[in-house]
N, C-alpha and C positions, 0 to 999 in steps of 0.2 A: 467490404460489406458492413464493417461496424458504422463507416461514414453514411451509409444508404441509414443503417437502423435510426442513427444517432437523427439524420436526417426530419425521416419520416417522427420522430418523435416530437421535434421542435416544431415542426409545420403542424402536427397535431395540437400541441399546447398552444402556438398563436392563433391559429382558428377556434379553439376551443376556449380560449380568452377572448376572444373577438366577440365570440356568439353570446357569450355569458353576460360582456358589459352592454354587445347593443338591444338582445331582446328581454334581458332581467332586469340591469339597472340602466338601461335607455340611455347609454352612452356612447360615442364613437372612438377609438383610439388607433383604427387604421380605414382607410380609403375602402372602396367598393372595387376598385382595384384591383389592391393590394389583395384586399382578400380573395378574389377572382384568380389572380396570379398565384396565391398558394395555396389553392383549392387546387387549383389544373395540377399544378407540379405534384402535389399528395396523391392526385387520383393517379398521376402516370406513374407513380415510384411505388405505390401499393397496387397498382395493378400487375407492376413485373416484379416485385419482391411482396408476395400475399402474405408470407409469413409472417413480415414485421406488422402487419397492420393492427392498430391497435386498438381494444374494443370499443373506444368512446371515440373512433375516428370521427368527427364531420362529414365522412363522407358516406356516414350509413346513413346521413337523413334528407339523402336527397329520393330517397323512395326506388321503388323499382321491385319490390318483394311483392309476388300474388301471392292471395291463399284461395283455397277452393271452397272454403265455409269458415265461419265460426266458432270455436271452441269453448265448451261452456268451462269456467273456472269457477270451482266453490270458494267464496270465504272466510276466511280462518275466524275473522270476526264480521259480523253480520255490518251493512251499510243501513243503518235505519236512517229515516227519514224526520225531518221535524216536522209540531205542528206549526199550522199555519196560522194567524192571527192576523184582523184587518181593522181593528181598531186599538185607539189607545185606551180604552177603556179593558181589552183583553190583556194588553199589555203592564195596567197597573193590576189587573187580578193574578199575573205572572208570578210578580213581583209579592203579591201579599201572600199568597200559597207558600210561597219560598218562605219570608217570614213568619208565618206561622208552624213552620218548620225550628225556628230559633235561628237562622243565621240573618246575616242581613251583609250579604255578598258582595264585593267588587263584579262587573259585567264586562264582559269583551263585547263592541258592538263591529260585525262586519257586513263587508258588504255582499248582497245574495249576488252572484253571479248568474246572468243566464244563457248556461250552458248545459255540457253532458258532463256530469261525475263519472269521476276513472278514479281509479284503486292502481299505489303504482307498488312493486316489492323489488327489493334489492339484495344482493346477497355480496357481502364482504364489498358494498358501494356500490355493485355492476350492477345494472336494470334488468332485470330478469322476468316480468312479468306484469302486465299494465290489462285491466279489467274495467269495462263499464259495470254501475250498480246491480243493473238485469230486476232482482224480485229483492234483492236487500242481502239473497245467501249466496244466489249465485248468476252472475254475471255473464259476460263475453269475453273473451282475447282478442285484443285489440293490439297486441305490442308493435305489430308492425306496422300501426299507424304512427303509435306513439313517439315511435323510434323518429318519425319526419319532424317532430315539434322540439325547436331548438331552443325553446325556453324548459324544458324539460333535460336534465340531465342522464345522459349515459352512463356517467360514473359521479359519484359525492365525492368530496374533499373528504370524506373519510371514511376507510373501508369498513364498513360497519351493513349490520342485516338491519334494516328495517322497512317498513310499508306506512306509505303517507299515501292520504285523498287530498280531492283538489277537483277543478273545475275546468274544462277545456272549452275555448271559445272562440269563437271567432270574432274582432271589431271592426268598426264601421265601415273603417279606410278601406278595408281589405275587400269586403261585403260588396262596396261601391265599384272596386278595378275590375274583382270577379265577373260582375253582372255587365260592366262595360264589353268584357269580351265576348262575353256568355249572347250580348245583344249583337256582336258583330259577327260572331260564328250562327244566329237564328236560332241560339238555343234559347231553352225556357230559362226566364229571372229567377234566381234564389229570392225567396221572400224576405226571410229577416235570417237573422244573425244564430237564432237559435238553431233552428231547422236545417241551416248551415253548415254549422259546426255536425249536427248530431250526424249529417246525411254525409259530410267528407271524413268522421271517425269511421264509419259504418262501409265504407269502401273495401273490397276483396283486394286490387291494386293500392300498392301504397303512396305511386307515385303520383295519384289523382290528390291522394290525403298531403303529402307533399307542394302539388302547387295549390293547393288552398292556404297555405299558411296560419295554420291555427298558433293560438297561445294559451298559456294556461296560467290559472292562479294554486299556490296549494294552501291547506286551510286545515288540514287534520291529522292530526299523531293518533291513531287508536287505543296504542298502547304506551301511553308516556312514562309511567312509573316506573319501564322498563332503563328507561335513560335518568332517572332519579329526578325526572322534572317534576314541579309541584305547581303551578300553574298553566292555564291557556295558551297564555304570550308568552309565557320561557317556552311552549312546544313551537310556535309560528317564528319565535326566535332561533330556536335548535333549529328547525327546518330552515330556515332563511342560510342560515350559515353554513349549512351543506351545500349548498348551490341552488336550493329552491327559488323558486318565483311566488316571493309573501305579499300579497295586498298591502301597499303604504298607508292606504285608507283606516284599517284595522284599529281601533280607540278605547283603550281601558276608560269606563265609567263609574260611579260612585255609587248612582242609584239611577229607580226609574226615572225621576226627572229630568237626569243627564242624557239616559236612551231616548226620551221621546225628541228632547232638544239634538241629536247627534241626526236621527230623522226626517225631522225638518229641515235640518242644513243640505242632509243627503240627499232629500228629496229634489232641492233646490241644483243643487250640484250633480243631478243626475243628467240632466239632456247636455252637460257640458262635458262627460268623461267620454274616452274614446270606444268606451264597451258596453254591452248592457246588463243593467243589473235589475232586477223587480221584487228589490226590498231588501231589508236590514236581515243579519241572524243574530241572534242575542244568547249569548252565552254566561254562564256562571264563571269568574277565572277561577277560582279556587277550586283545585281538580279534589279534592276528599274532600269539600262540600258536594260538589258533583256524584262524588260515586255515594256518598249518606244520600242523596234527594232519590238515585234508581232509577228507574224506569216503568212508565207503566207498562202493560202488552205491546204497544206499539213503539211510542215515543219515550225520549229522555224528559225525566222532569224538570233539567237545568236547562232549558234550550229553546226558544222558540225561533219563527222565522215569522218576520212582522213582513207582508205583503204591500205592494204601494196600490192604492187603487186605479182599479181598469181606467184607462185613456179613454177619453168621452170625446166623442168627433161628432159637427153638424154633417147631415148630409141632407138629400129629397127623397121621400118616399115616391116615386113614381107611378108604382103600381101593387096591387095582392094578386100574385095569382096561385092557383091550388096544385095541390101535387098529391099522389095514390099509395099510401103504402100496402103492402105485401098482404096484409090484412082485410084492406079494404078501405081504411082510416082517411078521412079528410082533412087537408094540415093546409094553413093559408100562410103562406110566406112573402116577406118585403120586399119588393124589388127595389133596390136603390139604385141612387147615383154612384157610381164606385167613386169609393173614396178610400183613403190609407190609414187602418189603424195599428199600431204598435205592429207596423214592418209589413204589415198583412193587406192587400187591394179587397177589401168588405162590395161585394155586389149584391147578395142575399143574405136576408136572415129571417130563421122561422117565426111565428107569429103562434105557433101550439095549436089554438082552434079559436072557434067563433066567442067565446066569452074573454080571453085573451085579447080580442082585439077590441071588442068593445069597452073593455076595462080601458084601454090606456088611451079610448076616445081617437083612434086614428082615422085618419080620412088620407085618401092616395090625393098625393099635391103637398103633405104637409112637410116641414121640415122637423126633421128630428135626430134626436138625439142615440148614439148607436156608440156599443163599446164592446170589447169583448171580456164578456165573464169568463173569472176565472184565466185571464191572459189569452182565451183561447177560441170559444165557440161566441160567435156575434151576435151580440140581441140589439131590438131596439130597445134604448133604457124610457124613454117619454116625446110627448111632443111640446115643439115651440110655440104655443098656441100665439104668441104675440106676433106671430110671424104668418099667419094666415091673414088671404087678401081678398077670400071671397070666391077663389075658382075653386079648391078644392072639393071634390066629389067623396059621399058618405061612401064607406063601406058596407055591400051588401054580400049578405054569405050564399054562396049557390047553393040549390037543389037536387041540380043534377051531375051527374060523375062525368069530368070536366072530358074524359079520355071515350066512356064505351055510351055517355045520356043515361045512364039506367037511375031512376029517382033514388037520392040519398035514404036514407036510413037512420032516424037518433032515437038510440033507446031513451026509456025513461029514465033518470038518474045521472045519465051519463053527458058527458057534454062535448064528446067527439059525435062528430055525421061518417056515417061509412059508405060504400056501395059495394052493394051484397053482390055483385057480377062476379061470379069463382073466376068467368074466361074475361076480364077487364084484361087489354094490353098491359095495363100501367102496373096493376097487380101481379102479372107475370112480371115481368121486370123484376119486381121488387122482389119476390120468391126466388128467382135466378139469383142474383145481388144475396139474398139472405146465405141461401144454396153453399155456392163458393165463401160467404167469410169467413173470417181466421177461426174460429169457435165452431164452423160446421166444417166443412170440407177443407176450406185453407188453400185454394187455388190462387197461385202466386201468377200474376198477369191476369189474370180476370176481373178488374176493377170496375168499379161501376158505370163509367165514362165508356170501356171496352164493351159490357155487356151491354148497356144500350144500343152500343153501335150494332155489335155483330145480331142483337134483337129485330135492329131496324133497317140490315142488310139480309134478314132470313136466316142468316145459318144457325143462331140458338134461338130456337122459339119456346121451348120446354125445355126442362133438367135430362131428359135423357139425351139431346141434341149437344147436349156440352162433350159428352164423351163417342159422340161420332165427328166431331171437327176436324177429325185427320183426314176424312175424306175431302176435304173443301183445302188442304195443307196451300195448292196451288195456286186458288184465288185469294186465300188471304194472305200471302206472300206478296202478292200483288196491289191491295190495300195500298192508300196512301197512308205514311206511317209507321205500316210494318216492315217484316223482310224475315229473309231465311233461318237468322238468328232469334230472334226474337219469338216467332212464330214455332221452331223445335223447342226452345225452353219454354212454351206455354203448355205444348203437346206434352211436355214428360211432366211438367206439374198435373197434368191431369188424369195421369196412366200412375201417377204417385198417388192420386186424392185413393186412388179405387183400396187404397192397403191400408186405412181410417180404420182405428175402433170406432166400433159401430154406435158409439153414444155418437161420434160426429155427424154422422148420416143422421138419424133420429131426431138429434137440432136441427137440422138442415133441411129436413121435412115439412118444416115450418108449421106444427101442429100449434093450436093456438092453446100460448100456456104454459110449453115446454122450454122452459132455459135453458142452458150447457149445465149445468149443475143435476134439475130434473133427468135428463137424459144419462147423466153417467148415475145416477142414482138405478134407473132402470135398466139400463144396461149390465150395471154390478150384481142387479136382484135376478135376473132372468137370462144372463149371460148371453141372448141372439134376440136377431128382430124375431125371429120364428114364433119363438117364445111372449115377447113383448104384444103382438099381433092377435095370440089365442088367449090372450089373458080377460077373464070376462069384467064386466064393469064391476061386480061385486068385490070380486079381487082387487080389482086397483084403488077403490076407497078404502080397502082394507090399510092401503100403504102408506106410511108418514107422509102428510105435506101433498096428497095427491084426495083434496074432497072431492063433491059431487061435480062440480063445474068440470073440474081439469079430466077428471076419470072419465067425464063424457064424451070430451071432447078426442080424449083419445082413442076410446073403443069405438067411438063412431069414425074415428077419420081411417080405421083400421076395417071400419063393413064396407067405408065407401067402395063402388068398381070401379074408378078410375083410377083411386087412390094406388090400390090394387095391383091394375094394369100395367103402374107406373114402376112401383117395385119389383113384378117380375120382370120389368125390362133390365131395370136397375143389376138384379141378379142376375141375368144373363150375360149382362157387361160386366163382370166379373168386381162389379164393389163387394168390399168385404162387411159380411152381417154378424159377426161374429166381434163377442166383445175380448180386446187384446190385454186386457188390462193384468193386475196379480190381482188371481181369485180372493175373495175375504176370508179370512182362518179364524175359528173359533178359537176361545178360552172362558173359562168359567168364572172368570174374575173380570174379565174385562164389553167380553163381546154383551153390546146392548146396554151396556149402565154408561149412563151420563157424566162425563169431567167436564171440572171448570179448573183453569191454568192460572195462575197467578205468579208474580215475579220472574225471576231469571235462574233457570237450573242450569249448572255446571254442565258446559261439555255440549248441550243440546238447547235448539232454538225450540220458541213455544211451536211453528210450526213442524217444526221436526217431530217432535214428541205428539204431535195430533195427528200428522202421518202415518206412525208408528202404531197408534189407540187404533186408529179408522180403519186400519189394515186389518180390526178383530172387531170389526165389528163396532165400534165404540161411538158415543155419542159426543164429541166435545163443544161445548155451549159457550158464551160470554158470558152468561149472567148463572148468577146463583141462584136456587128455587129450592121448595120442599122438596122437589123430586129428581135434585143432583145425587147423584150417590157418591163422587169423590172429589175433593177438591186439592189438585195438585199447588201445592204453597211452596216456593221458590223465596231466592233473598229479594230482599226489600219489596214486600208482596203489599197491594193494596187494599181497597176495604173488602174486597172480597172474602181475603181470609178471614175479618170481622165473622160477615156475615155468616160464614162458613159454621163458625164454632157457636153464635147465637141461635142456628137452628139445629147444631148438633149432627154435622154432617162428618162423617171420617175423612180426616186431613189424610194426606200423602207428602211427608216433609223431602227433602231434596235427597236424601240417599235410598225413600221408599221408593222413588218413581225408575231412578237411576237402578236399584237391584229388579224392578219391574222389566223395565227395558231391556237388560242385558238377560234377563228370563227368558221374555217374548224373542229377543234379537239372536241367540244362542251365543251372546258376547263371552 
C-alpha cells in the first residue's frame, strides 16, 4: 500500500508540474502522451485507492461536479470597481490630483483583461472558495468551475491563508476550435471571448466549464500589509511565486508620460496578443501612498482604468425601419449590412428618434460608420459623405403606427412621435416583454425572441395568458425548438413569478412613470396593491418624488375598467399583492432625517450602513444641503466633510455611527 501512496503522489507532482509549466509559464517538459499516460494510471490508482487521493489531484479538473444553483458568498473585503478614463487628458488630471496631494508616485501600468473577476481564498495553501464580483459585497460560488482552470492552483507552494483576485478568460485560439465544433454540432457561435468566458464560468455542470478551457491572470492582493509587502509589484511578485498566473506585460512607470507612452505601444500590441484586453489599469505602487490617497464613496483615488476606444467598422446603411415600444414611443432603427465589431455580428442599431437622425444627416444607401459605445450597445457614430454616389434615398419619418395605421402623436416639446392605440399589437408585445423582466416579475425563459413568438402563435396575447400556458404544455412541446424539458422549466418559473413582492407586479404593470425604485417605495408605504389602488390622487402628491404628472397617472390607471379587470384576474391566479419585504421601524433619532456618508467606516460598507438607516426610515443622500441633518465622516473623507462643518451640520465620527448601529442592530 505504501508503493500505491508513494505512487499516486509522484504522478500527482509530475502532472502538477506539467500543468504549471505548459499553462503558467508556456513551457513543455513532457509529451501529450506522456501526460495522457499518467493521467490514466492516476485516475485508475485513485479510483481504487480514494483515500490516497490528494487534494490538488489533476484529476479534479477535468469537471464532472453539478450544482443545482448558485451560492451567494459575502466578501470579507468589498471588490470595488475603478473609474474609467478615455482620454489622456483624464489621465494627466489623474496624475496632477495625486500631486497635489504632495507625492509624486512610481505607477504600475497593466493590462485590463477582458474577462469575469473571481475572488479566490485559500486556507493553509488549499483553494477553498472561488467567487465572481456580483455587486462589489457579495458575489457567486463558482469553485467548481474554478477547480477545471489549470492555470489556477489547487494548492500554493506555501501553506499559507490568503485571497487573491484576478481575471478569468477565455483566448482566441480557444474561442475559434469552440465555435468550429459548436458549427458542426448546428449549435449557436459563441460571439467573443468575453461572453464566453462569463457564460462557461456560469455553468451548473462543471464539465461543460472544463471543455471550454478558460485561463486566467491574477492582479490583486487585498490585503498585502498582511504579508509585510510595501509595494504593488512585490504583491504580483508574492503571487507569481505561489504558483499564480502574473501578467508578464505588467511595467513599473516613473510618471504620466511614461503611462501614456506604455499605452500607445499597448495599444499597438494589442490585436497581436493571444487574449483580449480593452485598456490599461493604472496604479499608484507605493501601497502607504495608496492607502494616504483613500477612497472616494465609490472608487480608489490611486487607480484608474484608461479604456481603449470603441472599434469604428464601415458598413451600408440599407434601410430605417420603425419599431413600438410598450408605451407607444416611435424609435427609427438602422438596418445594416451585418458586419463584425469587437467579436460581435452588428445587423441593427437604434437611431433614438427623428431629430437623431436628421442631426447626423442620414440617408438609407449611405455608408457609415458604426462602433459600439461603451464596448457594448452599437450606434452609428457618422456618415461617409465622400462616399455617396447619388442613389441614396432621404430619410422620411412616418405618420402612421407602422403595426395597427393609427396617426402618430408628437406632443409639443417633446421630440419622440407615439401611437396612442392602448390595443396596438406591437404595444402589447412590449408590455408582455416589460411584464416578465428581471426588475418586474423575472420569468426565466420568457425572453423577448420567445414572447413574440408564442404572441405571434396565439398562446400569450395578454399578461394573464402567461400564467394559463400549461394548458397549451402539449403543443408547445411540439414547437420547433422546444421539448419537454425546456417547456416544465418555463412552467415552474412562472408558477415561481406568482410568489413576487408585490413592488415587482406594480413595475410590471407598466404604469407610466413607475421605476423598480417607485414601486418598492409604494409598496413599503402601503404594504398591498389594495392599498396602493384606493389611495386618492391627493395622497399620492402628498408623497416624496411622486408630483402631479406621476400621481395621475397612477390614480387614473387604477379607475381604469380594464385595468381593473386585468388585476382581478391577476388575483384569482393566485400572484401575490402583498409586499414581502421587512416592515420600516421607527427611531427618533433616525427615522426621516437626512445622511450624507463620507469615507470608509470600520467594519461596515457605505451601502451596508444605508441599508441599516433606510430600514428606519432614513433619508440617505450624496450631496450635502442645508437640509442634511447628519453627516456620517469616516477615514479619509472627502470635501463633503468640508462642507458639512461650513454650514454647521452635526458630524457623526467613525465610533458615533458604529455605537448607532450596534443600537439599532441589538449588536
Amino acid at each position: 500500500m505504501e508503493n500505491v501512496k508513494q505512487r499516486i503522489e509522484e504522478l500527482t507532482s509530475i502532472l502538477n508540474e506539467a500543468n504549471y509549466n505548459y499553462y503558467v509559464l508556456n513551457k513543455s517538459k513532457i509529451t501529450d502522451q506522456e501526460f495522457d499516460k499518467y493521467l490514466r494510471e492516476l485516475e485508475i490508482l485513485e479510483e481504487k485507492y480514494p483515500e490516497y487521493a490528494k487534494v490538488d489531484s489533476p484529476t479534479k479538473r477535468v469537471g464532472g461536479e453539478v450544482i443545482e444553483r448558485f451560492e451567494k458568498v459575502r466578501h470579507n473585503i468589498p471588490m470595488l470597481s475603478l473609474p474609467d478614463v478615455f482620454s489622456e487628458e483624464e489621465i494627466i488630471n489623474f496624475g496632477e490630483k495625486i500631486q497635489k496631494e504632495n507625492f509624486n508616485p512610481e505607477y504600475v501600468c497593466e493590462l485590463k483583461i477582458d474577462g469575469l473577476s473571481v475572488s479566490l481564498k485559500y486556507e493553509k495553501g488549499v483553494l477553498i472558495s472561488a467567487a465572481t464580483r456580483g455587486n462589489g459585497l457579495v458575489g457567486e460560488n463558482i469553485l467548481h468551475n474554478v477547480k477545471t482552470i489549470k492555470s489556477i492552483p489547487l494548492k500554493l507552494n506555501k501553506d499559507i491563508d490568503i485571497e487573491v483576485r484576478g481575471e478569468i478568460y477565455m483566448d482566441f485560439k480557444t474561442l475559434e476550435k469552440l465555435n468550429e465544433k459548436r458549427k458542426k454540432n448546428n449549435e449557436p457561435l459563441l460571439q467573443n471571448v468575453r461572453n464566453a468566458a462569463s457564460g462557461s464560468i456560469r455553468q451548473l455542470d462543471s464539465k461543460i466549464a472544463a471543455e471550454r478551457k478558460l485561463n486566467s491572470w491574477i492582479y490583486h492582493l487585498p490585503n498585502p500589509e498582511d504579508y509585510g509587502i510595501k509595494t504593488h509589484m512585490e504583491a504580483l511578485n508574492f503571487m507569481k511565486d505561489l504558483g499564480f498566473k502574473v501578467n508578464p506585460n505588467n511595467r513599473i512607470v516613473k510618471n504620466i508620460d511614461e503611462i501614456i507612452s506604455f499605452i500607445k505601444e499597448m495599444g499597438e500590441k494589442r490585436k497581436s496578443l493571444e487574449y483580449a484586453i480593452d485598456g490599461i489599469v493604472i496604479k499608484v505602487n507605493d501601497l502607504d501612498i495608496q492607502k494616504k490617497l483613500g477612497f472616494t464613496s465609490k472608487y480608489p483615488r490611486w487607480a484608474i482604468a484608461y479604456k481603449f476606444p470603441a472599434e469604428e467598422v464601415y458598413t451600408k446603411l440599407t434601410d430605417i425601419i420603425f419599431t413600438v415600444g410598450r408605451t407607444g414611443r416611435i424609435t427609427p432603427n438602422a438596418v445594416l449590412e451585418p458586419t463584425l465589431v469587437m467579436g460581435s455580428t452588428i445587423k441593427r442599431a437604434t437611431l433614438h428618434n427623428e431629430d437623431y437622425v436628421k442631426e447626423k444627416n442620414l440617408m438609407i444607401g449611405d455608408t457609415v460608420v458604426i462602433r459600439k459605445a461603451g464596448d457594448v450597445i452599437p450606434e452609428v457614430v457618422r456618415v461617409l459623405f465622400e462616399r455617396r454616389n447619388g442613389s441614396e434615398k432621404p430619410f422620411k419619418m412616418i405618420d402612421k403606427c407602422p403595426i395597427c395605421g393609427t396617426n402618430l402623436v408628437k406632443k409639443e416639446g417633446q421630440v419622440d412621435y407615439f401611437c396612442t392605440n392602448v390595443h396596438c399589437p406591437a404595444r402589447k408585445i412590449e408590455a408582455l416583454i416589460h411584464f416578465t423582466s428581471r426588475h418586474a416579475l423575472d420569468i426565466d425563459g420568457l425572453g423577448d425572441e420567445i414572447i413574440e413568438d408564442f404572441f405571434n402563435t396565439g398562446y400569450i396575447k395578454s399578461v394573464e395568458d402567461i400564467y394559463h400556458l400549461d394548458k397549451h404544455k402539449q403543443d408547445l412541446e411540439n414547437l420547433e425548438g422546444y421539448g419537454t424539458k425546456s417547456i416544465n422549466k418555463l412552467l415552474d418559473a412562472i408558477e415561481n413569478s406568482k410568489k413576487r413582492s408585490v413592488e415587482r407586479l406594480l413595475f410590471g404593470l407598466g404604469i407610466s412613470g413607475i421605476g423598480d425604485k417607485t414601486a418598492l417605495m409604494l409598496a413599503k408605504k402601503y404594504k398591498n396593491l389594495e392599498n396602493i389602488m384606493n389611495a386618492s390622487y391627493e395622497e399620492l402628491i402628498e408623497i416624496k418624488d411622486i408630483g402631479p404628472t406621476l400621481g395621475k397617472n397612477i390614480f387614473e390607471f387604477f379607475k381604469d375598467e380594464k385595468n381593473l379587470e386585468l388585476i382581478k384576474k391577476l388575483k384569482n391566479l393566485g400572484l401575490n399583492f402583498e409586499y414581502l419585504g421587512e416592515a420600516e421601524k421607527y427611531d427618533e433619532l433616525i427615522t426621516n432625517k437626512k445622511f450624507v456618508i463620507t469615507g470608509t467606516i470600520d467594519n461596515y460598507s457605505r451601502d451596508e450602513i444605508k441599508k441599516i438607516l433606510e430600514s428606519y426610515g432614513a433619508i440617505v443622500s450624496e450631496s450635502v444641503s442645508k437640509k442634511t441633518n447628519y453627516v456620517i465622516v469616516g477615514e479619509n473623507p472627502g470635501s463633503k466633510a468640508d462642507k458639512a462643518r461650513s454650514l454647521d451640520i452635526e458630524i457623526w465620527d467613525n465610533d458615533k455611527i458604529l455605537s448607532e448601529i450596534n443600537r439599532l442592530t441589538g449588536k
